[in-house]
C-alpha positions in Angstrom: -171.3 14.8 -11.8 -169.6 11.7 -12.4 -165.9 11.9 -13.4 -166.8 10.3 -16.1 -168.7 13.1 -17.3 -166.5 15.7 -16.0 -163.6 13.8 -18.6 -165.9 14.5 -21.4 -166.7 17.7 -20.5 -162.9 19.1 -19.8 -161.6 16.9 -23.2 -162.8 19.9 -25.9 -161.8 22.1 -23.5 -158.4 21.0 -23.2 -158.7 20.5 -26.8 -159.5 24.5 -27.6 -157.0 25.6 -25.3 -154.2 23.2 -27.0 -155.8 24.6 -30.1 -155.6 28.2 -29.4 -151.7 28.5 -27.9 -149.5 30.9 -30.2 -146.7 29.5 -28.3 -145.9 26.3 -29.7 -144.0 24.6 -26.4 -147.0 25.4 -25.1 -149.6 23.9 -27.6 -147.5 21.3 -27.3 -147.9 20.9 -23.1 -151.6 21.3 -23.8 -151.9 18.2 -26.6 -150.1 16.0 -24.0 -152.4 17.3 -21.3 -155.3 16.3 -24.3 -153.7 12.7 -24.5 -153.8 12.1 -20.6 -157.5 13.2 -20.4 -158.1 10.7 -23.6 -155.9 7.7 -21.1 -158.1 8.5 -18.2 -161.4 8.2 -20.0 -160.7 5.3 -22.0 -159.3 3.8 -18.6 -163.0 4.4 -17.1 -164.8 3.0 -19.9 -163.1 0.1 -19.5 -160.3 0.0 -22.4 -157.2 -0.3 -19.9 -155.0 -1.3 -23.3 -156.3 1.7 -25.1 -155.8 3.5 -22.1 -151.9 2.4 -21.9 -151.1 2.9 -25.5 -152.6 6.8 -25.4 -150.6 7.4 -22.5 -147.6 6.0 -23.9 -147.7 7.0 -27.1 -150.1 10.0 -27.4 -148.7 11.5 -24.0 -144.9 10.6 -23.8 -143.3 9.2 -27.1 -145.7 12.0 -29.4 -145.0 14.9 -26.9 -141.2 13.7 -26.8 -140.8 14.0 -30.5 -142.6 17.2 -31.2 -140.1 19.0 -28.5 -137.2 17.4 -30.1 -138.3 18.4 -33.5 -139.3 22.5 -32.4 -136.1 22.9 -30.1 -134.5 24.9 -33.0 -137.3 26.2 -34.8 -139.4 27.3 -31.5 -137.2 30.0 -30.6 -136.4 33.2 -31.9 -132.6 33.4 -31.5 -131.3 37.0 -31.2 -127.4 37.6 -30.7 -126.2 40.6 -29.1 -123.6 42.4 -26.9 -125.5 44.6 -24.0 -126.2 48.3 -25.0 -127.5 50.7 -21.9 -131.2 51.1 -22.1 -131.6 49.0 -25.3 -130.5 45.5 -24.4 -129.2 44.9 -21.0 -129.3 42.9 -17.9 -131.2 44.1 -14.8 -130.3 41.6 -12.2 -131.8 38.1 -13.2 -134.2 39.7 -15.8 -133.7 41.3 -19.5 -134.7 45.0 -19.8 -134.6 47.7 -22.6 -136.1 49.3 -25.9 -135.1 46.3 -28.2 -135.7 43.7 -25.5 -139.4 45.1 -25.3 -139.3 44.6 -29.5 -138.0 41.6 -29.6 -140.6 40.4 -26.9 -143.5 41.5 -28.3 -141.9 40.1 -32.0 -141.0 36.5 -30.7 -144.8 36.2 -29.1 -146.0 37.7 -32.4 -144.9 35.0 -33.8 -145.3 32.3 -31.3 -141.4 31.9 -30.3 -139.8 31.3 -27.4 -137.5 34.3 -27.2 -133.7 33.2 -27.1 -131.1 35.9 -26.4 -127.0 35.2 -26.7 -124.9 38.0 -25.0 -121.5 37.8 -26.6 -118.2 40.0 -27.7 -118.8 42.9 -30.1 -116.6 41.2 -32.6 -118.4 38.1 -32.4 -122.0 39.2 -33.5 -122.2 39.5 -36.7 -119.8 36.7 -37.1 -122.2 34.1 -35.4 -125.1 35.8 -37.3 -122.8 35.0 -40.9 -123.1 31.1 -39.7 -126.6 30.8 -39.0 -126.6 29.9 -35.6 -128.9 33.1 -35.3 -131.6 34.6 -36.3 -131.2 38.2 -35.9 -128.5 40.8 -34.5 -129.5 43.4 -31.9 -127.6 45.6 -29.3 -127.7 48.9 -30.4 -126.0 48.3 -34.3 -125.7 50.5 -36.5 -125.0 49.9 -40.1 -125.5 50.9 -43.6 -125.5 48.8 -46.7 -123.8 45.5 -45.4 -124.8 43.2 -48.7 -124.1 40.1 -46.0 -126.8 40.9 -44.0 -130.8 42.0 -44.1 -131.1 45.3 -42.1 -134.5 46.4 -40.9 -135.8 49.6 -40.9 -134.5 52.5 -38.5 -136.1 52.3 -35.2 -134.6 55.4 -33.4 -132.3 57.9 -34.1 -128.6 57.8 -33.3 -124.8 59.2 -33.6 -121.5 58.2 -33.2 -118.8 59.3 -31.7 -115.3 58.4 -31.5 -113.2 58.4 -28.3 -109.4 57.8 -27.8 -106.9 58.0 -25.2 -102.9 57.8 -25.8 -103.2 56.9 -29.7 -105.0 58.7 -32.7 -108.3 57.5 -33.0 -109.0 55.7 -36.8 -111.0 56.3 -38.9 -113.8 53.0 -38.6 -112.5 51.1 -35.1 -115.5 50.4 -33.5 -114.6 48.6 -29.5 -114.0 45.2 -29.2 -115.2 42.2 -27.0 -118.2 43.3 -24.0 -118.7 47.1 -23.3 -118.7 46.1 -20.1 -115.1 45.8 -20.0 -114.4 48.7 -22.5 -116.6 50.8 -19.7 -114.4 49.2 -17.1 -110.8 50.1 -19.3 -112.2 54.2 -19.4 -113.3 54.3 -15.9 -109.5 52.8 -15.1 -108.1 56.0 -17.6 -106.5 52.8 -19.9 -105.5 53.3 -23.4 -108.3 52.8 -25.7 -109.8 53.6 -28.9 -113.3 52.9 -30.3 -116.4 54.3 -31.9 -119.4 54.1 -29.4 -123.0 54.3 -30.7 -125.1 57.2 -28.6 -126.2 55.0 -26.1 -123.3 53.6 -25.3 -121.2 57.2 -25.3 -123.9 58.3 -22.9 -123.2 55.9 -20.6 -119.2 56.7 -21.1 -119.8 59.7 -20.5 -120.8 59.1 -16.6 -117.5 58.0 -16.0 -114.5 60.7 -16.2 -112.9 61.2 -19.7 -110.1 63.7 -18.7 -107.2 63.1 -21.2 -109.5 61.1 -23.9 -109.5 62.5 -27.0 -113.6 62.8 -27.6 -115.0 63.5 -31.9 -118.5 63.6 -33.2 -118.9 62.0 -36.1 -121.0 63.7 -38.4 -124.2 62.6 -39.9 -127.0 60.9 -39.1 -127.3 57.4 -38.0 -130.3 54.7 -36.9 -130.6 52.0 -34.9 -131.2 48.9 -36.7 -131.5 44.9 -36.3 -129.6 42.7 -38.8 -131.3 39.5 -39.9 -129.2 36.3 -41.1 -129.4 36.1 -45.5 -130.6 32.4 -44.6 -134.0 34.3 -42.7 -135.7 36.4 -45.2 -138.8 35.2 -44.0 -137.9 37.1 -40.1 -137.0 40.2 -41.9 -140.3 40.5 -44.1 -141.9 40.1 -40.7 -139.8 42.0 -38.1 -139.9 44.8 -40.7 -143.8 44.8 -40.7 -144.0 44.3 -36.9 -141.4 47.3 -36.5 -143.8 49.2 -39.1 -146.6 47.9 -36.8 -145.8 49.3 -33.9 -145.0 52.1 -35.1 -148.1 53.0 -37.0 -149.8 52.5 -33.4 -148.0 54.5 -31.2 -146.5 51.5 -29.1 -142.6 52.3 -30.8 -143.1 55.7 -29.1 -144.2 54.5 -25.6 -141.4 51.9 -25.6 -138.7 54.8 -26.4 -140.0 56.9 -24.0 -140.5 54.3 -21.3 -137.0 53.1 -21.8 -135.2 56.4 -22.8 -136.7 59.0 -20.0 
């Protein structure tokens, strides 16, 4: 086989492939792949200046613009403080329940998934100026007008700890949990309302002399999607309904909550 014939065999294949990515960084990679096959085979049919302009053009200046223009909108941006077995770090990779949702989402919708750790307080307040897309790390919250919450995804509680003050009535911790876990495994003076997940993981460390209250009722884990994204909670509602309906919501809790 000639490699001229091998160029015209492997261009709609390249083509189908670029075609066919749900990723769109990575449709992109395979239309400047596409552009460098079309340089090579103009270049051996003897076009050397149609060859040059492709390559320049098709392959660099095309591809350029296209990653400049998706650098925003090809990521799913998800801000979040870390919440044990839900969203957290393990070592150099992302683990948890709503790390596996927000995986499987993000490729559901052919996003690059984009996760910001930050402090507790500062969540909701980056999701309020758009520079995110959706909230996540184990919230829970009922009837915020300012935001779009999803549907329940697991079941949950709160409790409220406090050591050397009363605990009040709606003081929910501030900055990372890791440090609030590092100020009650050092018996500091704290207060806060912890979500289950995160109480469990208190709860490993000694609470002699911490003043320890359920709080009553019955709560859910939710996301919270920006006002400006009504379009990503439409679909992160379906996908949650989705999974659900299949069984994969279960396995997910089950692999991450054993």
């Amino acid at each position: 086989m000639t490699i001229q014939t091998a160029l015209f065999v492997l261009l709609p294949i390249v083509a189908s492939i670029a075609l066919t990515q749900r990723r769109r960084v990575a449709a992109l990679i395979g239309m400047g792949l596409l552009s460098l096959v079309l340089s090579a085979t103009y270049a051996l049919e003897n076009a050397p200046d149609v060859a040059m302009t492709e390559a320049t053009i098709g392959a660099a200046l095309v591809t350029t613009i296209y990653v400049l223009a998706i650098r925003r909108t090809g990521r799913l941006i998800v801000v979040a403080d870390e919440a044990p077995h839900l969203l957290e770090r393990k070592g150099e990779r992302l683990a948890g329940l709503e790390y596996e949702i927000l995986e499987g989402f993000a490729r559901e919708l052919g996003l690059d998934l984009s996760i910001r750790f930050v402090p507790r307080q500062q969540v909701e307040t980056i999701l309020l100026s758009g520079e995110a897309d959706i909230a996540a790390g184990g919230i829970v919250r009922e009837g915020d007008p300012r935001f779009y919450a999803t549907r329940g995804y697991l079941e949950t509680s709160l409790t409220r700890i406090g050591r050397g003050r009363t605990p009040t009535a709606e003081e929910f911790y501030e900055g990372y949990f890791s440090d609030l876990l590092d100020s009650v495994r050092e018996g500091k003076d704290i207060t806060a309302i912890l979500d289950l997940a995160r109480f469990m993981e208190v709860m490993r460390g000694d609470l002699t002399g911490f003043t320890v209250e359920r709080i009553p009722g019955k709560r859910e884990y939710v996301f919270l999607v920006s006002k400006r994204r009504e379009n990503i909670h439409t679909k992160l509602t379906a996908y949650l309904d989705a999974i659900s309906a299949r069984g994969d919501l279960d396995e997910m809790i089950k692999r991450n909550l054993k």
